[in-house]
BAGU-481765 format. One record per residue (C-alpha): residue number from 1; residue in three letters; chain; x, y, z. Coordinates in steps of 0.25 Angstrom, whole numbers, plus 5000, padded with zeros to 4 digits. Layout:
<sites>
+-----+------+-------+------+------+------+
:  nr : rest : kette :   px :   py :   pz :
+-----+------+-------+------+------+------+
: NUM :  ALA :     A :    X :    Y :    Z :
...
+-----+------+-------+------+------+------+
</sites>
This chain:
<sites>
+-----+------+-------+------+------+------+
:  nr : rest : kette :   px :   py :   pz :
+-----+------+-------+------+------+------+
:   1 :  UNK :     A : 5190 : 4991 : 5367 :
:   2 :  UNK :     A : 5203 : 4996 : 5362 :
:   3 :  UNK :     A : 5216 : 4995 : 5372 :
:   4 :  UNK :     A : 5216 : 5011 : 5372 :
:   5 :  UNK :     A : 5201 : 5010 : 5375 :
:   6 :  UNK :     A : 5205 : 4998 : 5386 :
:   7 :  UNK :     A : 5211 : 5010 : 5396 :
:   8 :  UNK :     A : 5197 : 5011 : 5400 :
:   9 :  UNK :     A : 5196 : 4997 : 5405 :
:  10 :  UNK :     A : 5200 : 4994 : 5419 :
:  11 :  UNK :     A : 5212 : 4995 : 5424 :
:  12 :  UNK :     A : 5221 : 4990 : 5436 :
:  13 :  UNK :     A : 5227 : 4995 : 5447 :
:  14 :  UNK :     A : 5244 : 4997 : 5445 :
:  15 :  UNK :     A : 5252 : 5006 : 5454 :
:  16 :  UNK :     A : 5258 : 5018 : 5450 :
:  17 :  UNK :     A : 5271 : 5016 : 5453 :
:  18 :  UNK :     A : 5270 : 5003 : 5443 :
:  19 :  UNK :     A : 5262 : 5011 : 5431 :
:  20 :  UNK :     A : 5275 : 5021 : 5433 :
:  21 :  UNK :     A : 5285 : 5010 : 5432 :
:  22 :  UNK :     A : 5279 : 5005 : 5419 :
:  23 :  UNK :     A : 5275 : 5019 : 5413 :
:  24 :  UNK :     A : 5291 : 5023 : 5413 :
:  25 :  UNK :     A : 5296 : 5011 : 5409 :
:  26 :  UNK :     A : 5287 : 5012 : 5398 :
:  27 :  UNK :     A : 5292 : 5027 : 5396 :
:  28 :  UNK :     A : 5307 : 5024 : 5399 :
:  29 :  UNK :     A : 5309 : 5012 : 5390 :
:  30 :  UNK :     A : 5298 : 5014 : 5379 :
:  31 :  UNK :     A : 5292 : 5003 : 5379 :
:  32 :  UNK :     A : 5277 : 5008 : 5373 :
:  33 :  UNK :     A : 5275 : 5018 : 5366 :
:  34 :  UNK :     A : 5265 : 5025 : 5355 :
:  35 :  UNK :     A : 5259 : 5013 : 5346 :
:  36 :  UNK :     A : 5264 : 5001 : 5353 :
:  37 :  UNK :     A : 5257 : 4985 : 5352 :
:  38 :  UNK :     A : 5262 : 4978 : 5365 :
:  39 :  UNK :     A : 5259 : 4964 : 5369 :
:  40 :  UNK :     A : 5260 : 4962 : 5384 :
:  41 :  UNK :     A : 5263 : 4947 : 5388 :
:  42 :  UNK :     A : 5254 : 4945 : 5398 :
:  43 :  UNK :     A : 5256 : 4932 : 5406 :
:  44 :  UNK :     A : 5245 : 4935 : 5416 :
:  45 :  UNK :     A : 5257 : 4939 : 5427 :
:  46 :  UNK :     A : 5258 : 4949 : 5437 :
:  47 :  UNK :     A : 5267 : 4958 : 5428 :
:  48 :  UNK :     A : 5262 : 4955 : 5414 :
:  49 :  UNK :     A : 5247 : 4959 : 5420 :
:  50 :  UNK :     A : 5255 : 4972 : 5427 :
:  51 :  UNK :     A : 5262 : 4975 : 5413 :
:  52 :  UNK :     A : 5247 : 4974 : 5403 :
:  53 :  UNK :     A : 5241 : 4984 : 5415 :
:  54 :  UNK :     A : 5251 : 4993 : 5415 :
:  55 :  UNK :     A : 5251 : 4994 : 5400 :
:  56 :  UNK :     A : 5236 : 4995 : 5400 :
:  57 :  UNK :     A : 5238 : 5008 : 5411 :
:  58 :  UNK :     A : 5250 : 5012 : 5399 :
:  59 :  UNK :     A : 5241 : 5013 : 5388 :
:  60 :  UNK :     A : 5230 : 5019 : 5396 :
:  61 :  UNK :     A : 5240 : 5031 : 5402 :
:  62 :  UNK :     A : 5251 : 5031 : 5390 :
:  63 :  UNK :     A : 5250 : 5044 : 5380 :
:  64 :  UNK :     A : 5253 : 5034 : 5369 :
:  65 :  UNK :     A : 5247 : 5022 : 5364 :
:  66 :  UNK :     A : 5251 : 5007 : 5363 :
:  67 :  UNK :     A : 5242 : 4993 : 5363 :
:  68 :  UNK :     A : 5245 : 4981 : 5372 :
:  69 :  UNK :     A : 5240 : 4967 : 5372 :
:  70 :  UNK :     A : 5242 : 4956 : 5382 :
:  71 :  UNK :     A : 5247 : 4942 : 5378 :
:  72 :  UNK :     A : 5247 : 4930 : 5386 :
:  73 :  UNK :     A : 5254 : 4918 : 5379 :
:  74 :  UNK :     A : 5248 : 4905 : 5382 :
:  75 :  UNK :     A : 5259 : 4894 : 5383 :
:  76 :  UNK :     A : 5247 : 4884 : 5380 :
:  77 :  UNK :     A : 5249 : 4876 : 5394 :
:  78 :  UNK :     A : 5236 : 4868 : 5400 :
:  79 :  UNK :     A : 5227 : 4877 : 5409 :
:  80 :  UNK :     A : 5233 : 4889 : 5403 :
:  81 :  UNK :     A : 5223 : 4902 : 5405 :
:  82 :  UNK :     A : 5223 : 4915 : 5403 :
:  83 :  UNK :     A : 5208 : 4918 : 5404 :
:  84 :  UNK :     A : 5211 : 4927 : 5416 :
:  85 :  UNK :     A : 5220 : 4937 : 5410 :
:  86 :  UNK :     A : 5213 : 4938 : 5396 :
:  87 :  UNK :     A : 5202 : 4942 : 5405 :
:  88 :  UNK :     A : 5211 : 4952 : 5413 :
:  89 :  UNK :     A : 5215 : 4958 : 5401 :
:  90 :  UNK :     A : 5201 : 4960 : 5395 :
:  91 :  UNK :     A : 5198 : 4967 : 5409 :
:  92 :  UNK :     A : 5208 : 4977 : 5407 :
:  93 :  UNK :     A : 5208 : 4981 : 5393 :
:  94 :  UNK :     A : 5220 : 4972 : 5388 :
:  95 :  UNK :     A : 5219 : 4962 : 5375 :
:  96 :  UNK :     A : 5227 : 4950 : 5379 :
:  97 :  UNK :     A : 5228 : 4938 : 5371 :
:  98 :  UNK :     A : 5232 : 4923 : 5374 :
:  99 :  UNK :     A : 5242 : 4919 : 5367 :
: 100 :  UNK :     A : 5241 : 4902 : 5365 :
: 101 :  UNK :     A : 5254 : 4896 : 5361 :
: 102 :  UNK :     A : 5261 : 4883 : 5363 :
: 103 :  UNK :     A : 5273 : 4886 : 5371 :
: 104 :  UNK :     A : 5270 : 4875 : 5384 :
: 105 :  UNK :     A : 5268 : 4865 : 5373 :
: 106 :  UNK :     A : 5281 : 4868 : 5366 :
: 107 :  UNK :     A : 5290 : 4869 : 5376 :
: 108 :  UNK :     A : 5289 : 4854 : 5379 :
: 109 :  UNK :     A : 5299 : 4853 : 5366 :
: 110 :  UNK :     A : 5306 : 4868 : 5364 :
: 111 :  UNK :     A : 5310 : 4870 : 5377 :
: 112 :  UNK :     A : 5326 : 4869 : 5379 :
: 113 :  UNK :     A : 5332 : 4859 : 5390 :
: 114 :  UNK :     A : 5336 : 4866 : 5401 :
: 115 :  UNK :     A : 5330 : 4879 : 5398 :
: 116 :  UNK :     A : 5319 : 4886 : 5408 :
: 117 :  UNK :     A : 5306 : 4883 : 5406 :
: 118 :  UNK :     A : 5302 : 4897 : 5411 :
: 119 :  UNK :     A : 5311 : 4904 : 5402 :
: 120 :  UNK :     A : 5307 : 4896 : 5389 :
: 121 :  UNK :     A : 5292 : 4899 : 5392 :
: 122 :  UNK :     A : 5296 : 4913 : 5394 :
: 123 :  UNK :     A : 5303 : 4916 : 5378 :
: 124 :  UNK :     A : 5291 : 4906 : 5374 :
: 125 :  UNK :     A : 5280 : 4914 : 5379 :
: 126 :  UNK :     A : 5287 : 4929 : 5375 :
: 127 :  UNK :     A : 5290 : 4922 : 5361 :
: 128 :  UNK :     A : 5274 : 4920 : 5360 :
: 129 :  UNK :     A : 5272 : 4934 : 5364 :
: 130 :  UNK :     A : 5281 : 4938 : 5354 :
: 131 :  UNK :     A : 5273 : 4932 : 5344 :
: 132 :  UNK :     A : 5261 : 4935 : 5349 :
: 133 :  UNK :     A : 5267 : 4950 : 5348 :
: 134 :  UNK :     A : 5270 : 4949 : 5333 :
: 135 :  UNK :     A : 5257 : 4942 : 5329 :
: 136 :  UNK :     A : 5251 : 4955 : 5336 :
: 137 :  UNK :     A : 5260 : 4966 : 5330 :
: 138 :  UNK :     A : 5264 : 4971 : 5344 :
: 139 :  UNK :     A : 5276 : 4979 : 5345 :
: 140 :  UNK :     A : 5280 : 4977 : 5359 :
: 141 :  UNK :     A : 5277 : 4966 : 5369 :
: 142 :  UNK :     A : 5277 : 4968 : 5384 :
: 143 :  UNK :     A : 5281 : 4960 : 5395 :
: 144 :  UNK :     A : 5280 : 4962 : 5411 :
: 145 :  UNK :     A : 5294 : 4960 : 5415 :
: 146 :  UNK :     A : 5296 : 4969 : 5428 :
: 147 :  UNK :     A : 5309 : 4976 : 5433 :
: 148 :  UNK :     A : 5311 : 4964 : 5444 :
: 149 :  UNK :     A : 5310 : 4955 : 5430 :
: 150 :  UNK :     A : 5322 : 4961 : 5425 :
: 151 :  UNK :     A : 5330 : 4961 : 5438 :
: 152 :  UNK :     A : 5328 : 4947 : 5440 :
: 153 :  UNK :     A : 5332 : 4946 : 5425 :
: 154 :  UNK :     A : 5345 : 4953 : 5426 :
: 155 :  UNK :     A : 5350 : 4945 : 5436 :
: 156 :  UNK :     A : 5346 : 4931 : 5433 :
: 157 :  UNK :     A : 5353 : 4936 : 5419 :
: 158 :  UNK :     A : 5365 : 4940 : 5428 :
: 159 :  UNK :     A : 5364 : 4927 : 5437 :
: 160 :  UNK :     A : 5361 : 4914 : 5427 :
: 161 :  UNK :     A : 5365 : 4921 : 5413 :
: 162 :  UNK :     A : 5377 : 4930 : 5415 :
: 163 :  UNK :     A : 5371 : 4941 : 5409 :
: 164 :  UNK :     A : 5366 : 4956 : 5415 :
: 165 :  UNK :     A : 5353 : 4958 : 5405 :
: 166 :  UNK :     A : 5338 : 4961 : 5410 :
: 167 :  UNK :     A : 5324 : 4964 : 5406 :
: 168 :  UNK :     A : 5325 : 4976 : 5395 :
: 169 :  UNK :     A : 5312 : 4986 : 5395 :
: 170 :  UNK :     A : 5310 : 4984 : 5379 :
: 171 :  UNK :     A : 5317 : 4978 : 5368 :
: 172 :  UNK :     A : 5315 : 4975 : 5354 :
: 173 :  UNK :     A : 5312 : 4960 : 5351 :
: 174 :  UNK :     A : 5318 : 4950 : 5341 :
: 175 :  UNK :     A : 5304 : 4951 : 5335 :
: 176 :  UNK :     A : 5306 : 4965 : 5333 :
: 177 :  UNK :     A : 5294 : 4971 : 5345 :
: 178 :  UNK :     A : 5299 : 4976 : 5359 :
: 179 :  UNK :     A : 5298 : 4968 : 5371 :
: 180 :  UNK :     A : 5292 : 4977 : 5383 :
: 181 :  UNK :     A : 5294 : 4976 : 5398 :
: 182 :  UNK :     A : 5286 : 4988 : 5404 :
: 183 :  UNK :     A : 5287 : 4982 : 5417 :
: 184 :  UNK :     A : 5300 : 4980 : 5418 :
: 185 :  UNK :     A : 5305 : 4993 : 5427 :
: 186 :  UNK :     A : 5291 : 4987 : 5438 :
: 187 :  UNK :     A : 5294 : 4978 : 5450 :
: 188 :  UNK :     A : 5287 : 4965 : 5450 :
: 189 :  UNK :     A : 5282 : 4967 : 5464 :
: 190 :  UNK :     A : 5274 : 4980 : 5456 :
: 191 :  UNK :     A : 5267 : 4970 : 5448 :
: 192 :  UNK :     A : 5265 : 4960 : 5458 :
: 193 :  UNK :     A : 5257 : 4972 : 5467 :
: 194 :  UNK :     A : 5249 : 4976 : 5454 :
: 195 :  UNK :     A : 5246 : 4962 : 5452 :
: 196 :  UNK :     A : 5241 : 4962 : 5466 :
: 197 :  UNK :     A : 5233 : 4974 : 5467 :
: 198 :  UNK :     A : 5225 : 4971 : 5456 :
: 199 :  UNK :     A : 5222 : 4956 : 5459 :
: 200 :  UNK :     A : 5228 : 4951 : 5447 :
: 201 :  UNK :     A : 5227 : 4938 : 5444 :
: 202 :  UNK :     A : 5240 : 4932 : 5439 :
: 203 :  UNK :     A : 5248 : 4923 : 5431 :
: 204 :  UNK :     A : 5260 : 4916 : 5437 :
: 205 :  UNK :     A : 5273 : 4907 : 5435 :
: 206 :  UNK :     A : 5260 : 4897 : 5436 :
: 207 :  UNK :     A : 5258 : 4900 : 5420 :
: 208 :  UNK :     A : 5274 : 4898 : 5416 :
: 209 :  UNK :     A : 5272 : 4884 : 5408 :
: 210 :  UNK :     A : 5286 : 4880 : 5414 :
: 211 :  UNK :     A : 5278 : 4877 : 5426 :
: 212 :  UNK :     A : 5272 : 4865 : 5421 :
: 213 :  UNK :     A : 5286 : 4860 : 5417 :
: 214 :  UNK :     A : 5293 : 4849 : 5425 :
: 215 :  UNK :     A : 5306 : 4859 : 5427 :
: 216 :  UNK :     A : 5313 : 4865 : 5439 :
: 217 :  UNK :     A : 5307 : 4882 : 5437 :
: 218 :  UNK :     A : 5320 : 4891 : 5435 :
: 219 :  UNK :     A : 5325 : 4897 : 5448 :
: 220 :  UNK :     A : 5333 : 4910 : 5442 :
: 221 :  UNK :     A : 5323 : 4920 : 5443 :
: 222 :  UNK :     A : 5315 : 4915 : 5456 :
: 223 :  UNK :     A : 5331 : 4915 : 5461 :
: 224 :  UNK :     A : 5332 : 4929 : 5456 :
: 225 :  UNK :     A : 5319 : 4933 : 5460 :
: 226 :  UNK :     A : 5321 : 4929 : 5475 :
: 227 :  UNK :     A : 5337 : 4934 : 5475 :
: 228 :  UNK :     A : 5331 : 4949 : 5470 :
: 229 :  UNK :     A : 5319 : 4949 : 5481 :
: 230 :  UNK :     A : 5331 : 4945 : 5492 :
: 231 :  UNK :     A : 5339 : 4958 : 5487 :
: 232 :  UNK :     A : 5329 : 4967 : 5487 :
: 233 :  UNK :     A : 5324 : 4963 : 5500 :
: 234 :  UNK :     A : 5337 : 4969 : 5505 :
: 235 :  UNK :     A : 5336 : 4981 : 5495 :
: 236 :  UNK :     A : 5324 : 4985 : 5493 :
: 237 :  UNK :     A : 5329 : 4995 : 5482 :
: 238 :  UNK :     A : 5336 : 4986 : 5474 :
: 239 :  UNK :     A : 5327 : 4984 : 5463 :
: 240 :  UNK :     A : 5329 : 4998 : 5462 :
: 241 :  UNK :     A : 5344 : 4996 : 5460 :
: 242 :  UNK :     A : 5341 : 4985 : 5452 :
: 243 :  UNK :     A : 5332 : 4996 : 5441 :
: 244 :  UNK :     A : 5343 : 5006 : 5442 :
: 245 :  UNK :     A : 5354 : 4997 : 5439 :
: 246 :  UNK :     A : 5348 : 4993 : 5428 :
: 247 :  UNK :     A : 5347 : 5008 : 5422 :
: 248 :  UNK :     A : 5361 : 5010 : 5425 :
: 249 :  UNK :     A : 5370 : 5000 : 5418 :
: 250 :  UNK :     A : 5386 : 5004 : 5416 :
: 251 :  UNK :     A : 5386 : 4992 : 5407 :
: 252 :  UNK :     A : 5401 : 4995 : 5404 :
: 253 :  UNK :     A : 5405 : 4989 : 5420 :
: 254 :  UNK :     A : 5403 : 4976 : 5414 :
: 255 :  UNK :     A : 5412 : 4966 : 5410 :
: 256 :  UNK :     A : 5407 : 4967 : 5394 :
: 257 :  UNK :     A : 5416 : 4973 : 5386 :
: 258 :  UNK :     A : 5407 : 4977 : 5376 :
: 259 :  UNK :     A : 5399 : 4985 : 5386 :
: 260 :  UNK :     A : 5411 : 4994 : 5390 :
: 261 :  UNK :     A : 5415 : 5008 : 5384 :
: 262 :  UNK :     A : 5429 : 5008 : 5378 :
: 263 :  UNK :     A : 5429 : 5024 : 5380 :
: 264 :  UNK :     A : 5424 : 5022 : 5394 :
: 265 :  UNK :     A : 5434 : 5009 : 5399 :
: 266 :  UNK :     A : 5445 : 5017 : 5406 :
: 267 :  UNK :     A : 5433 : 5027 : 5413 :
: 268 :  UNK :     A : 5430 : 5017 : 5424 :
: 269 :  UNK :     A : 5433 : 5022 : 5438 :
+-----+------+-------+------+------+------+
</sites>
């Protein structure tokens, strides 16, 4: 059964305040379009699994058509299994395929002193699905990064980097395919409930083979993460801020003189 065909297959429940989210980023960014190969890094996760259905719901609706496979990169760890979700996949019409490599066994010798095991997996396993996506002659590959992703981003950027930078929609990899974030303008909490309602069995931190490394687990994000859920309980909109500010930038404010507009400088109130 061809992919095109597979939009007979069965299908699960999303909400439609979700399939709108996705279905204008889509639109507002440009992410697929007519002829496109993606490759979906599926880690068996409450938002990749919400990223391969809402694409299936996409290509099943959308008046132009594209191809999308699943991946999932197996880091070859003991007791690794992915019967689960290849069976999932099969279940709803998606090819997924897992990818073995080596990465656990490696980073015994490649991994830098002092560097995050978590970060070090994380550029290990989206190097595998770019090779994965060259061996494939796929054009863009997707990932299920959501809006509270790029929020926690920005600021841990701000916080432990001394930069302002966050989670672009698409861009152009050094390999020369897009990277894809169709999920990116959705709330976590969205997925989380499509997880939910559906009885979807998930993949968790469990999984992260920096688990089974005798290291202290980063804190930045968990930090983050707790510090945003605190100001949101007091401003419930302030996710909403948070989306608008970030279409709004008056990047010339900022202490960068490149940034500024020479014509502009003697303009400010």
């Amino acid at each position: 059964m061809s992919q095109r065909d597979s939009r007979f297959t069965p299908q699960l429940k999303m909400s439609k305040k979700l399939l709108k989210v996705i279905g204008k980023t889509n639109a507002e960014f440009r992410l697929i379009g007519e002829g496109d190969r993606v490759l979906v890094g599926l880690s068996g996760g409450k938002d990749s699994l919400a990223l391969v259905h809402g694409l299936k719901h996409i290509q099943r609706h959308a008046p132009f058509r594209f191809e999308f496979e699943a991946c999932t990169v197996k880091y070859g760890m003991p007791d690794e299994h992915y019967e689960f979700l290849s069976k999932h996949c099969e279940e709803y019409g998606i090819k997924h395929t897992v990818y073995d490599t080596n990465i656990f066994e490696i980073s015994h010798d490649t991994i830098r002193e002092n560097s995050s095991f978590c970060s070090y997996f994380s550029r290990m396993r989206r190097g595998a699905l770019y090779t994965f996506a060259e061996q494939g002659g796929f054009n863009k590959v997707a990932l299920g990064h959501h809006f509270d992703d790029t929020v926690e981003s920005f600021f841990m950027n701000m916080f432990y980097n001394g930069t302002m930078r966050a989670l672009a929609p698409i861009y152009k990899t050094g390999r020369g395919f897009h990277l894809i974030r169709p999920l990116i303008q959705a709330r976590e909490s969205q997925l989380r409930a499509f997880a939910d309602d559906n009885n979807l069995q998930v993949i968790g931190d469990e999984a992260c083979p920096a688990m089974l490394k005798d290291v202290k687990m980063p804190h930045a994000r968990a930090s983050t993460k707790a510090w945003l859920a605190g100001l949101e309980a007091e401003n419930k909109d302030i996710f909403k801020m948070f989306k608008a500010s970030f279409k709004h930038i008056h990047d010339d404010t900022f202490l960068d003189p490149e940034r500024w507009d020479r014509n502009d400088i003697d303009k400010e109130d």
